[in-house]
C-alpha positions in Angstrom: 57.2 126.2 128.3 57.6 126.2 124.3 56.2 127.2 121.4 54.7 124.5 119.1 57.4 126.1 116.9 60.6 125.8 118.8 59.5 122.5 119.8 59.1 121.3 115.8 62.8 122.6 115.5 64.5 121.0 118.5 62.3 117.6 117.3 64.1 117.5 113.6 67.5 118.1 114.6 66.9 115.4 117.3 65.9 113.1 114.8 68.3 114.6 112.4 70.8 113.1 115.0 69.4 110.0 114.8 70.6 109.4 111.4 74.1 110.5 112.6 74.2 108.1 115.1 72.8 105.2 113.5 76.4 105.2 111.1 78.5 106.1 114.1 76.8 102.8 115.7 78.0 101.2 112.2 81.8 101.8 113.1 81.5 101.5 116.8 80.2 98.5 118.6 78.7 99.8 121.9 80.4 98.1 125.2 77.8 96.4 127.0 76.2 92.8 127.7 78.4 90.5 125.5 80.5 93.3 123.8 81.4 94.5 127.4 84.8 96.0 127.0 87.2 97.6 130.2 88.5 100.4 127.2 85.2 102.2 128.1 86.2 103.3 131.7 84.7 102.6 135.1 81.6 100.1 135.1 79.0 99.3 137.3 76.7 96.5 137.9 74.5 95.3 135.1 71.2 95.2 136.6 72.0 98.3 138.6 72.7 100.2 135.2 69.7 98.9 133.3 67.4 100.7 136.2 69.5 103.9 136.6 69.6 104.4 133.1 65.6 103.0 132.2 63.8 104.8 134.8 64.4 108.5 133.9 62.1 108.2 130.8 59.4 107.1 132.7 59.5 110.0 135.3 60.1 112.4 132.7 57.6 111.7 130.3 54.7 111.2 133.0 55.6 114.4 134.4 55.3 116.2 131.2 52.1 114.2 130.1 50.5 114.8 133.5 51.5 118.1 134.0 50.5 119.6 130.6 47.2 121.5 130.3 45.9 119.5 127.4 42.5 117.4 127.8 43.3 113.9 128.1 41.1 111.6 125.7 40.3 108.0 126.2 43.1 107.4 123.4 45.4 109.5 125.1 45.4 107.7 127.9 45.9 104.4 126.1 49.3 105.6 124.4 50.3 106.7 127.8 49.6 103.4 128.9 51.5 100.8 126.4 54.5 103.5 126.7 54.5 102.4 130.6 53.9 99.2 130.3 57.0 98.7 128.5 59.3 100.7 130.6 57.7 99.3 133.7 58.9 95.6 132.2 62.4 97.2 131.6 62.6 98.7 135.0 61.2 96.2 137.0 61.0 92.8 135.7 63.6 92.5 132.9 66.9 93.5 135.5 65.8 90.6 138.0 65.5 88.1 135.1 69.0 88.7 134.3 71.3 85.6 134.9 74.4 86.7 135.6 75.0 88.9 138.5 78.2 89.8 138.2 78.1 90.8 134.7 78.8 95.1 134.3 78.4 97.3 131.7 80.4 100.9 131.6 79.0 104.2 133.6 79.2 105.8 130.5 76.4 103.5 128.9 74.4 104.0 131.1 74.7 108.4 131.2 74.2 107.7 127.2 71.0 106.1 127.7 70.3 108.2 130.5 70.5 111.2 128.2 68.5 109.9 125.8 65.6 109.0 127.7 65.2 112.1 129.0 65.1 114.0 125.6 62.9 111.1 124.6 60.4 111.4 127.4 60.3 115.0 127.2 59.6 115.0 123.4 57.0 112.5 123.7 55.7 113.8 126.8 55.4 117.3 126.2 53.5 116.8 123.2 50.7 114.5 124.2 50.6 117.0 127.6 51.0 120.4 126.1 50.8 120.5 122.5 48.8 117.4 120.9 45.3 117.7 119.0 42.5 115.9 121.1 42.1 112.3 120.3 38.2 111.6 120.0 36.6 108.0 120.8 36.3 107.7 116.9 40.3 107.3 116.8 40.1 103.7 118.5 38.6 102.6 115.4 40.8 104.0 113.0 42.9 102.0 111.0 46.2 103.5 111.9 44.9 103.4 115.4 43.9 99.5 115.3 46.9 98.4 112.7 49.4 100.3 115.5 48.0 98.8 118.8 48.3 95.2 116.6 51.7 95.9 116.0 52.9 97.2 119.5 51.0 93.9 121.3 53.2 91.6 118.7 56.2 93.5 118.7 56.3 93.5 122.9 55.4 89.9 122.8 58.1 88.7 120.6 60.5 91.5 122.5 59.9 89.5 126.0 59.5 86.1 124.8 62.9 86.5 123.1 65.1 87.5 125.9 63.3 84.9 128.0 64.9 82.7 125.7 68.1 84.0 125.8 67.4 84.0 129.7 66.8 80.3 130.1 69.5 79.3 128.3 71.6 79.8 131.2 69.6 78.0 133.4 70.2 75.6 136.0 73.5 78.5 136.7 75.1 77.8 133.9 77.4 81.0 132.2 78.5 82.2 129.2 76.5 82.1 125.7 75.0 79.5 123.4 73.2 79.2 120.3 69.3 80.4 120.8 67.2 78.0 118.6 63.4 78.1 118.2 60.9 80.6 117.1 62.0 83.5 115.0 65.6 82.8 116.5 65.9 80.3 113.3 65.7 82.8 110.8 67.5 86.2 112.7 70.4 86.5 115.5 68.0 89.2 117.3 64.2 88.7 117.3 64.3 90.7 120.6 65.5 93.5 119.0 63.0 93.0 116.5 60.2 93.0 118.5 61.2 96.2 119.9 61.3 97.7 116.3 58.2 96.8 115.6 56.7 98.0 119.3 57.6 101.3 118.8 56.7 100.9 114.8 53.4 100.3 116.2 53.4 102.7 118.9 54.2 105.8 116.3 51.2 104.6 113.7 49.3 104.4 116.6 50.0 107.8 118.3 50.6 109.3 114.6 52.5 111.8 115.4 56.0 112.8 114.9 57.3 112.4 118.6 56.5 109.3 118.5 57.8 108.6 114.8 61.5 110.1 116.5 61.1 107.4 118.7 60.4 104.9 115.9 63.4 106.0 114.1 65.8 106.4 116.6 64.7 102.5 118.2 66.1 101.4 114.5 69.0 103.7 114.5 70.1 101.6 117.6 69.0 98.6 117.3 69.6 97.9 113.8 73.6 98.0 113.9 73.3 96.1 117.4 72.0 93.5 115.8 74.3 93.4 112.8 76.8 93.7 115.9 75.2 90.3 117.4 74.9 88.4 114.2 78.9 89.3 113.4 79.6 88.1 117.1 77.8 85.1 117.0 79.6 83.8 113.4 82.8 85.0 115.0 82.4 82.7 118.6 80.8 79.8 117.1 82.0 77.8 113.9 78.5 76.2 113.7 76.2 79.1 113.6 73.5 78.5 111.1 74.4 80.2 107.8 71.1 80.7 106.8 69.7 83.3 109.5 70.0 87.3 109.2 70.8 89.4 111.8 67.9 91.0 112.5 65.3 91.1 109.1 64.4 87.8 108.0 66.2 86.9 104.6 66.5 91.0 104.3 69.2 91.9 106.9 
């Protein structure tokens, strides 16, 4: 489709771009969940938008994965794997968790994510189909390999068990928001974000390869100012927030 060239180009402006937006995401808090504002235009339903806008990257990156002529190693297989294990939790399982049905987030959230999953999937999809270096068996014992896959498992763990935290503390129907406690939620505002970070921290050393690093950078270009946007929201609802917790790094940030 590309040369190896072209493609190296389009992937450092796009992560080029990733550094843009993460200080536009400084100034601008994005209109969704509990920053849901009605200045952002014509909404939909929340757990509507979260599958309409999560399930492009997986259709687009197994297309281009399975449809490229490269030879598909035992390792290959396993990145392809953990990528779709998370989206199939975001697609499928994370929406229905979701407490409040009535809650909406903006159309134009969701073509922003949209957009960005597909130019995510294709990057990371097109490589590892079309253009990657074969992955011997030896690569499942390489360090980078090993110290990766330890990271995603961790980071995905405390991604899920965090929002079912935040999840269960509306239960029994109860609404609106209340102070998480417990776990890493005593030292950061976001340890769900922070798991995610580390996922795809894990997922880039793993894959070692710069696809996946623009992945890996542009997950903290995100969620990194979410979080600050969180930790700001929480001191500003409740006049009992624990002083001593970060917004997303413990005792960093």
């Amino acid at each position: 489709m590309i040369s190896e060239q072209v493609f190296n180009y389009l992937l450092y402006a796009w992560m080029g771009m990733a550094v843009v937006v993460f200080f536009i995401l400084k100034k601008v808090v994005v209109p969704y969940g509990r920053h849901t504002s009605d200045s952002w235009g014509l909404k939909i339903n929340n757990r509507v938008g979260w599958v309409i806008m999560e399930i492009p990257v997986l259709i687009v990156f197994s297309w281009f994965f399975f449809s490229g002529n490269v030879t598909k190693s035992a390792p290959v297989y396993v990145f392809y794997f953990l990528f779709a294990f998370h989206y199939i939790n975001r697609i499928f399982i994370f929406p229905v968790k979701i407490k409040s049905k009535s809650k909406q987030m903006p159309v134009v959230i969701v073509l922003f994510a949209i957009c960005f999953n597909l130019i995510n999937g294709f990057f990371n999809g097109f490589w590892l189909g079309s253009l990657t270096h074969i992955y011997d068996h030896s690569w499942f014992y390489d360090p980078r390999f090993v110290t990766g896959f330890l990271l995603f498992i961790v980071g995905m763990y405390l991604n899920i068990t965090s929002d079912n935290k935040l999840i269960r503390l509306r239960k029994g129907g109860k609404s609106g928001y209340y102070i998480p406690h417990g776990g890493l939620f005593n030292y950061v505002s976001s340890p769900n974000l922070l798991g995610e970070i580390i996922e795809w921290t894990g997922w880039a050393i793993l894959c070692w390869n710069m696809p996946a690093a623009s992945f890996a950078l542009w997950t903290m270009a995100n969620l990194i100012p979410r979080a600050q946007n969180h930790h700001e929201w929480y001191i500003d609802k409740f006049s009992d927030y624990p002083a001593n917790r970060k917004a997303i790094f413990p005792k960093i940030l």
